[in-house]
Structures are given as structure tokens and as C-alpha cells.
C-alpha positions as CSV (number, residue, x, y, z in Angstrom):
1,X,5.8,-29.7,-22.7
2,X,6.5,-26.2,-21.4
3,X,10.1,-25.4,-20.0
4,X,10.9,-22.9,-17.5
5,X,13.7,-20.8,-19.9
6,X,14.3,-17.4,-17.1
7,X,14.0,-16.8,-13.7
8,X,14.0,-13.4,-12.0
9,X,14.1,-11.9,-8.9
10,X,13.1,-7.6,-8.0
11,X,12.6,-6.1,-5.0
12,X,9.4,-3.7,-5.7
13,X,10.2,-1.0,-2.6
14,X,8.6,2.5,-2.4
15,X,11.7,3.8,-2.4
16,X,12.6,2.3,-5.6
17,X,10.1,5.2,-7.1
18,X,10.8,7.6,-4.7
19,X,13.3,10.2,-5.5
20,X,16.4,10.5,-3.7
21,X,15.6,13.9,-1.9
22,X,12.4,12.2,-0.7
23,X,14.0,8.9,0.9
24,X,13.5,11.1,4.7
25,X,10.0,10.9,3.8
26,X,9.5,6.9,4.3
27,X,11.8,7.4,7.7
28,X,8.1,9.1,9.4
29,X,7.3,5.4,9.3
30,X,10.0,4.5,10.7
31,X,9.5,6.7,13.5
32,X,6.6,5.8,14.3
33,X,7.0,1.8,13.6
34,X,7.1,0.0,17.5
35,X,8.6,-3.5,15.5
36,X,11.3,-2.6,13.3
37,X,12.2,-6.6,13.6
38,X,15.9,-6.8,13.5
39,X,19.0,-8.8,12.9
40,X,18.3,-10.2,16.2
41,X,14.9,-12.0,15.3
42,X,13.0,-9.4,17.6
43,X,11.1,-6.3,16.7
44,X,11.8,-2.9,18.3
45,X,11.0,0.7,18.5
46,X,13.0,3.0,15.7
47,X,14.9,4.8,19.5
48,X,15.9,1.3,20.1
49,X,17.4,0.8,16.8
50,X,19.2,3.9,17.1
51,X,21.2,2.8,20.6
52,X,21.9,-0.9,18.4
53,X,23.5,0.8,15.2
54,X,26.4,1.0,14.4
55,X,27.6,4.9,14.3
56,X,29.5,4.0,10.9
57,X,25.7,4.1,9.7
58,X,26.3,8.0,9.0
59,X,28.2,7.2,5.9
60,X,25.5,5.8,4.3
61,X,23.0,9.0,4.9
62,X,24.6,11.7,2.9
63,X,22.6,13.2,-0.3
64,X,25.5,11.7,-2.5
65,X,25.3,8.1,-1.3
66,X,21.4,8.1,-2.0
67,X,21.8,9.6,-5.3
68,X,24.2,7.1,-6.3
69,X,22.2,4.0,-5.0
70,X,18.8,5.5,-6.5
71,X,21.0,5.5,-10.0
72,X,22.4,2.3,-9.3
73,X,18.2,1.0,-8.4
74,X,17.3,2.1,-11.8
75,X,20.0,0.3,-13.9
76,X,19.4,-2.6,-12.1
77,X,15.6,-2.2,-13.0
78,X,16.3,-1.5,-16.7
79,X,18.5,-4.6,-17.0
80,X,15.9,-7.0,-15.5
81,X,13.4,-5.2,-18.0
82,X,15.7,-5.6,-21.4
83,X,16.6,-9.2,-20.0
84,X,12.9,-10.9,-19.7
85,X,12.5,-8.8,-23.5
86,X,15.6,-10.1,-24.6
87,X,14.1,-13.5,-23.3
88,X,10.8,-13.0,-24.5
89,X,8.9,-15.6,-22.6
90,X,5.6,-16.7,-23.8
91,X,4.4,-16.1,-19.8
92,X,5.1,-15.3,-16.5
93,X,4.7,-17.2,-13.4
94,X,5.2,-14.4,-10.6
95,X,5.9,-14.8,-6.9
96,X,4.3,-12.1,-4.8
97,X,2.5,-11.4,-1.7
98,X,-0.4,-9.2,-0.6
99,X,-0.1,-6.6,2.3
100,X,-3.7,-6.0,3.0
101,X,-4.5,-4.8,-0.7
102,X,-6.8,-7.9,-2.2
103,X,-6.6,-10.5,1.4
104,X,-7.5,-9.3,4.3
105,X,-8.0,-10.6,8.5
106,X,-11.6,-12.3,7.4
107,X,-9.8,-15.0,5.1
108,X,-5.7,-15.6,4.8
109,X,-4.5,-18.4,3.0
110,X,-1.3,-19.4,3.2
111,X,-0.6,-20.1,-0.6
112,X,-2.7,-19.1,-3.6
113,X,-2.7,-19.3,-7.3
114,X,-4.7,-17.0,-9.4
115,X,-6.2,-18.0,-12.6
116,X,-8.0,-15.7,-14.3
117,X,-8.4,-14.7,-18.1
118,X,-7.7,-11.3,-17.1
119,X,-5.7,-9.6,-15.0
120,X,-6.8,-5.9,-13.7
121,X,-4.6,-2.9,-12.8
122,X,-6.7,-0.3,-11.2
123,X,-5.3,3.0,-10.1
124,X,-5.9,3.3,-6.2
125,X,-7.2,6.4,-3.8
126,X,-3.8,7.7,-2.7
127,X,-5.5,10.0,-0.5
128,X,-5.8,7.3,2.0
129,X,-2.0,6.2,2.3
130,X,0.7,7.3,3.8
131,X,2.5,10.3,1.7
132,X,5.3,8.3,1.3
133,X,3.6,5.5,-0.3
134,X,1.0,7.4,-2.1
135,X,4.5,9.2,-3.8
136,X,5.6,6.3,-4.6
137,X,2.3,4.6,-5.8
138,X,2.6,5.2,-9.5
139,X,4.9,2.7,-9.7
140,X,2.8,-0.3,-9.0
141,X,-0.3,1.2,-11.3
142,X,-0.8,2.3,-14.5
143,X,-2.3,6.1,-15.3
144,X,-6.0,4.1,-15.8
145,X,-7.4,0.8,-15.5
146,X,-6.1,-1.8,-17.9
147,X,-7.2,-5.6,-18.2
148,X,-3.2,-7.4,-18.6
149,X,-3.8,-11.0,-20.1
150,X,-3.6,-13.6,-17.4
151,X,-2.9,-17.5,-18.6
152,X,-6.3,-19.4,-16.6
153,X,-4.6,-22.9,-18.4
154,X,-1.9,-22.7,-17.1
155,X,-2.7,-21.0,-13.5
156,X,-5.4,-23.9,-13.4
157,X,-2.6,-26.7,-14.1
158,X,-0.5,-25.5,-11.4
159,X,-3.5,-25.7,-9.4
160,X,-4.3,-29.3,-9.8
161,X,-0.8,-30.4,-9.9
162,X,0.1,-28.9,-6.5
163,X,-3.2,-30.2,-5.3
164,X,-2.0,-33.6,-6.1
165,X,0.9,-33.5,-4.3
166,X,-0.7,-32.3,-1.2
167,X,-0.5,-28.7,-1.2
168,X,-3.7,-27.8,0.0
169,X,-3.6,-24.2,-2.2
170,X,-6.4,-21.3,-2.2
171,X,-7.4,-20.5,-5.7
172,X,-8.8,-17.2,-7.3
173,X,-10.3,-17.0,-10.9
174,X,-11.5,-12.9,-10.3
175,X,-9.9,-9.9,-8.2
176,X,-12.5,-8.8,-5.2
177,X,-14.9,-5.7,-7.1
178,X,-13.4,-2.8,-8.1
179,X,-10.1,-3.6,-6.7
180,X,-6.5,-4.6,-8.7
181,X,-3.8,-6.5,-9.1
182,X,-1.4,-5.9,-5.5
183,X,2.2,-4.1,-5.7
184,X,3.9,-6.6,-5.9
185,X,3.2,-7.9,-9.4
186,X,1.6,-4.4,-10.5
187,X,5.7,-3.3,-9.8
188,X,6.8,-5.5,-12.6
189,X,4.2,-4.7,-15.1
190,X,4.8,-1.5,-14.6
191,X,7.9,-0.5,-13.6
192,X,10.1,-3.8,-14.6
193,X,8.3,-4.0,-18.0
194,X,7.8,-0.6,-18.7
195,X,7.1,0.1,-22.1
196,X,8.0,-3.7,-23.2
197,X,5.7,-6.5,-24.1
198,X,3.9,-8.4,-21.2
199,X,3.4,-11.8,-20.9
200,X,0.6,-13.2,-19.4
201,X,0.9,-13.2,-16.1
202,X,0.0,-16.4,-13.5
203,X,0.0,-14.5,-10.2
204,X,0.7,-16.2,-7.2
205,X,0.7,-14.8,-3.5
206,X,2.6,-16.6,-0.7
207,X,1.3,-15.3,2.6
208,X,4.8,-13.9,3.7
209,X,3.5,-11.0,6.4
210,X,0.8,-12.1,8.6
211,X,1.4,-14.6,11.4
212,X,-0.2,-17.6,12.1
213,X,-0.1,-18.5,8.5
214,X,3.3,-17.6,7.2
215,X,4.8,-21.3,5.2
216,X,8.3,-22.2,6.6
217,X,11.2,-21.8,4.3
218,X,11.4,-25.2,3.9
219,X,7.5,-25.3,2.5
220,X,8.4,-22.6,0.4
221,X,11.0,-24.5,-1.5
222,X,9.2,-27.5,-2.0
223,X,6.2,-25.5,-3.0
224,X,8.6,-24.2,-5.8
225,X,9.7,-27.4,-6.9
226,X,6.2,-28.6,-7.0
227,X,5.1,-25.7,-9.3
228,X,8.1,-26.5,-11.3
229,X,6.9,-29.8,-12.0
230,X,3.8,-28.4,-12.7
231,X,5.1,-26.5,-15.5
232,X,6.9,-28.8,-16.9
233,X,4.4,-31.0,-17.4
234,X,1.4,-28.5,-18.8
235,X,1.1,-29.8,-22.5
236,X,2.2,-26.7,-24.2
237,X,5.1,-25.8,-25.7
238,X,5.1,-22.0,-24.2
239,X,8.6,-21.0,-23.0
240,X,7.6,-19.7,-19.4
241,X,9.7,-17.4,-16.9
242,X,9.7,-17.7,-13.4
243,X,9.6,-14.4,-10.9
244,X,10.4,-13.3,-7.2
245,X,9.0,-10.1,-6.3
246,X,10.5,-8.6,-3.1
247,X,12.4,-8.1,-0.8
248,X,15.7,-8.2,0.6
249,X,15.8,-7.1,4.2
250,X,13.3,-4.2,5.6
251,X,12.7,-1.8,7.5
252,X,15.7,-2.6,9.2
253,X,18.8,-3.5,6.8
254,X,20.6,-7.1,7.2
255,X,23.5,-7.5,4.9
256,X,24.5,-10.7,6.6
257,X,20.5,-12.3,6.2
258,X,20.9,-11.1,2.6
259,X,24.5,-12.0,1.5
260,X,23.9,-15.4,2.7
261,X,20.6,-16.0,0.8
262,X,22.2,-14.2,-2.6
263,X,25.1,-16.9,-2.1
264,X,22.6,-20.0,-1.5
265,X,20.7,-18.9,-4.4
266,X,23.6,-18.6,-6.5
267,X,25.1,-22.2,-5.4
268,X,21.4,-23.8,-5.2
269,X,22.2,-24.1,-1.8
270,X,18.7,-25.9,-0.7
271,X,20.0,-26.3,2.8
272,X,20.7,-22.7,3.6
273,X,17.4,-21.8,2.0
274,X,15.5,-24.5,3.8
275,X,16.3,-23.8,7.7
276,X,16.6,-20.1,7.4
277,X,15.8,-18.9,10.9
278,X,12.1,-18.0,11.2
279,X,12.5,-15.0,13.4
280,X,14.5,-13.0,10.7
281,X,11.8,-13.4,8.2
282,X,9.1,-11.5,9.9
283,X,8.0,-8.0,8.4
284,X,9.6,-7.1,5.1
285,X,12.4,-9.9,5.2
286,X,9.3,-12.3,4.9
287,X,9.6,-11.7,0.9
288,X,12.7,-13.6,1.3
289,X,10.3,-16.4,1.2
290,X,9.2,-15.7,-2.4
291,X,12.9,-15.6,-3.6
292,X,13.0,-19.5,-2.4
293,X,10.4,-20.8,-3.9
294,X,11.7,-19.2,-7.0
295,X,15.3,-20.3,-6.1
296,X,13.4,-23.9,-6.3
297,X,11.7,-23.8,-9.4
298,X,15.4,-22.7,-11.8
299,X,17.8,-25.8,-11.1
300,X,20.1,-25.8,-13.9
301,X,20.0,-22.5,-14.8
302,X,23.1,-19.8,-14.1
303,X,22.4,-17.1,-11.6
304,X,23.5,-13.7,-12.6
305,X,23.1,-10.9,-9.6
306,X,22.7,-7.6,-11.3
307,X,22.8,-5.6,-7.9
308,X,22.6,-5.9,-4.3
309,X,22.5,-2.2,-3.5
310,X,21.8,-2.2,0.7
311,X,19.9,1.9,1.0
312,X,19.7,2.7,4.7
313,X,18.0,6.4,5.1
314,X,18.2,6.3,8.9
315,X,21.1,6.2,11.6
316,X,19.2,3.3,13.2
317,X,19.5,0.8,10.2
318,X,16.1,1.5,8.6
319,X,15.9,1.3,5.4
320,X,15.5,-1.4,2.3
321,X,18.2,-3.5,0.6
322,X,18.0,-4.2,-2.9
323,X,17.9,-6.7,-4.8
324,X,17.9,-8.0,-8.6
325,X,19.1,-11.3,-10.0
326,X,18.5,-13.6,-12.9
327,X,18.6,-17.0,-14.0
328,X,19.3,-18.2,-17.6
């Protein structure tokens, strides 16, 4: 049977690929967000934020700081790289979600596996995002279309193994025409693995963002237990890593949220994981979400946390916190 021999976890910002002298850029959204959600569980306007931060805030803004966390984001992303190719798994099972890219308002499924032969990466119009994303957007893409290999036996096993323990998952075989892989798995292929071998990939998106259908923390680890058994029992005997992809806390910058879901993942803390407040995972702390169910599906192996590098770029908390971890 297949084992489950590395797990990983990435954040996949913008500002990740961003240089340092262009993190003001992503503060314009900022500005002009009206629900930075916060450490309180509630979302507010960026002048808000500004009256609720702390004023020690400042000495995280200077052009020094940002250089040395950008350095610091890029080690962190080369050792997750040379770890899965030291590792070498025969697939990947990545946890992701989609902002608007592939899903959309007409159809949102709380959980879904794809299984396709073939997985696209499609470069996308950047004239149509924000300049700070579209700078950033050669991170999640690669310089033209390529087909990446995805693993449909496996992806379909998951499938009917979750199904039979009553998760009632949305499947995909095919991306929607003339559209790609989302950032958060086109991140890993080509930023995490750049230049190394990938995998095939078994892509699938938890529904972190978009209220009504967000799953509870709770659902979320027993959804990764589930796949777990699900890999464990596909009759192969491919060695298979396991990934998170997001994340930590954004726009606005928790440490406290964070710390104590590093720590929890670290101990296998299922408790902590489990009945992690609601409110605080709205907006980009909802990718916490995918970092439980991997936390679920790597029982038994070690946690080793690369980097927790926290990059505010405003004086009202804004920012991203950074994450990268493994499991072996």
C-alpha cells in the first residue's frame, strides 16, 4: 500500500515574489480594503487598523527589516524545495484553495478533489489584476502553458474513499476551458519546485474564503484523516507527500493565531486545531484551514518549522506572516 513519507506546509503570498522595495505596492490594497478582519474576529477599514496598532509597528517598516525577511522568505523557500527533492516522493497530494480563479458565485463546493491525467499551467492576462498581483504573478505560472502530470488513480481513490465515509466531496476530472491550475498549487510547482522534478500532483481545494460554505476546523481535520486513510489504502506502493499551501495570518498579521497553530501542529495538538475560533479564520487566515487538514493526514511524523517570518508593510498591521514547515 502507499505510505505518506513527507508533509509540507508554504505560504504562496504575492509578496513572497515581490521585491522588497515593492512590498508599499500591495499596501494600495490595503488602503482601499473596508474588512481587514482582525485579531478581534471582525473586519475593519485599513484607518481603523491604524488607531488599533500598536505604534511599536514602525520597527518593522524600515527598508532593512524588509530586505532581511524577503532573504529570510527565500531560504525558507529553497529548503522546502531541496527537502521534497531530497525526499523524492513518487506524488503529491496538495492542499489549496481557489480565490475566484477556476470556482466561482454560480457553483462553490465546500471540498473538492481533482483527478485529472493532466494538470495545466496557463499563463494569465495580467492586465486585468491589480499591479501588485500582476508583479507578483510569475510566481504562480510558468513563461507558457505546460500540461504537469496529475495522478487520476489515485485522486479517484481518494474520491471514493472519502465518499464512503460520508464526505459528500465535489470532484473535477478537467480545468474550466482555457483556464489553469489556481496559485496556490501553481506557487509550488513553480516557485517551491523550481527547476526540480515534479511529482504528479493530486490537487485538492478546500473552500477556505467564501462564506456560507467555509468547513469548520474541526471538518477540516477529519477530512485529512480521511484522505489519509485513503492513501494508505490505494494499492500502490508509491511513496506520496502531503502539502499545505497558504497562509499564516493576512492582511492583518496575528502572531498569537499563528504561534498557537505552529505549536499545535508541532505537538499534534488535535484539540487546538479542532475548535480554533471561526471568526479569526475569515479572509487570508482561512488557509489556516488547509494547514489542518494537512496537520491530520502526518501523525507520526516529526515537524520541523523552517521559518515563521511575520512581514507587516503597514503601521496598521497589514501585511502576511510566513510560514514553512515539514514533516518527516
Amino acid at each position: 500500500m502507499a505510505k505518506i513519507v513527507l508533509g509540507v506546509g508554504t505560504s504562496h503570498s504575492p509578496m513572497l515574489s515581490t521585491p522588497a522595495e515593492k512590498w508599499p505596492e500591495h499596501v494600495k490594497r490595503d488602503l482601499a480594503n473596508t474588512s481587514l478582519w482582525a485579531w478581534d474576529g471582525k473586519p475593519h477599514t485599513y484607518e481603523e487598523m491604524l488607531e488599533m496598532s500598536p505604534a511599536s509597528i514602525a520597527q518593522e517598516l524600515t527598508m532593512d527589516v524588509w530586505r532581511e525577511r524577503d532573504a529570510a522568505n527565500q531560504a525558507a523557500i529553497a529548503k522546502l524545495g531541496d527537502v521534497i527533492a531530497d525526499v523524492d516522493p513518487d506524488v503529491i497530494v496538495m492542499v489549496g484553495d481557489d480565490q475566484h480563479e477556476l470556482i466561482h458565485e454560480d457553483n462553490m463546493p465546500s471540498l473538492l478533489v481533482y483527478w485529472g491525467e493532466k494538470l495545466p499551467n496557463k499563463p494569465r492576462d495580467r492586465s486585468r489584476m491589480p499591479p501588485s498581483i500582476a508583479l507578483a504573478a510569475w510566481a504562480n505560472e510558468f513563461d507558457e502553458e505546460v500540461e504537469l502530470d496529475g495522478e487520476a488513480s489515485l485522486g479517484l481513490h481518494i474520491i471514493e474513499s472519502v465518499i464512503a465515509e460520508e464526505f459528500d466531496v465535489a470532484h473535477s476530472k478537467e480545468m474550466p476551458d482555457g483556464r489553469g491550475e489556481g496559485h496556490a498549487f501553481g506557487f509550488v510547482h513553480r516557485r517551491i519546485l523550481d527547476g526540480k522534478r515534479i511529482p504528479p500532483t493530486v490537487p485538492i481545494l478546500q473552500n477556505t474564503y467564501y462564506p456560507p460554505t467555509q468547513p469548520l476546523p474541526k471538518r477540516c481535520y477529519a477530512f485529512g484523516k480521511a484522505i489519509r486513510r485513503a492513501i494508505e489504502s490505494w494499492e500502490s506502493d508509491a511513496r506520496v507527500a502531503v502539502l499545505a499551501s497558504g497562509g499564516l495570518s493576512h492582511f492583518v498579521i496575528d502572531e498569537k493565531l499563528d504561534r498557537g497553530v505552529l505549536k499545535a501542529l508541532e505537538d499534534h495538538d488535535a484539540d487546538h486545531l479542532t475548535t480554533l475560533p471561526v471568526e479569526l479564520l475569515n479572509s487570508g487566515n482561512s488557509e489556516i484551514r488547509n494547514w489542518i487538514t494537512v496537520g491530520a493526514m502526518v501523525e507520526g511524523l516529526d515537524m520541523t518549522l523552517v521559518d515563521y517570518i511575520p512581514c507587516y508593510r503597514s503601521p496598521a498591521s497589514t501585511g502576511c506572516a510566513m510560514a514553512f514547515a515539514y514533516w518527516d
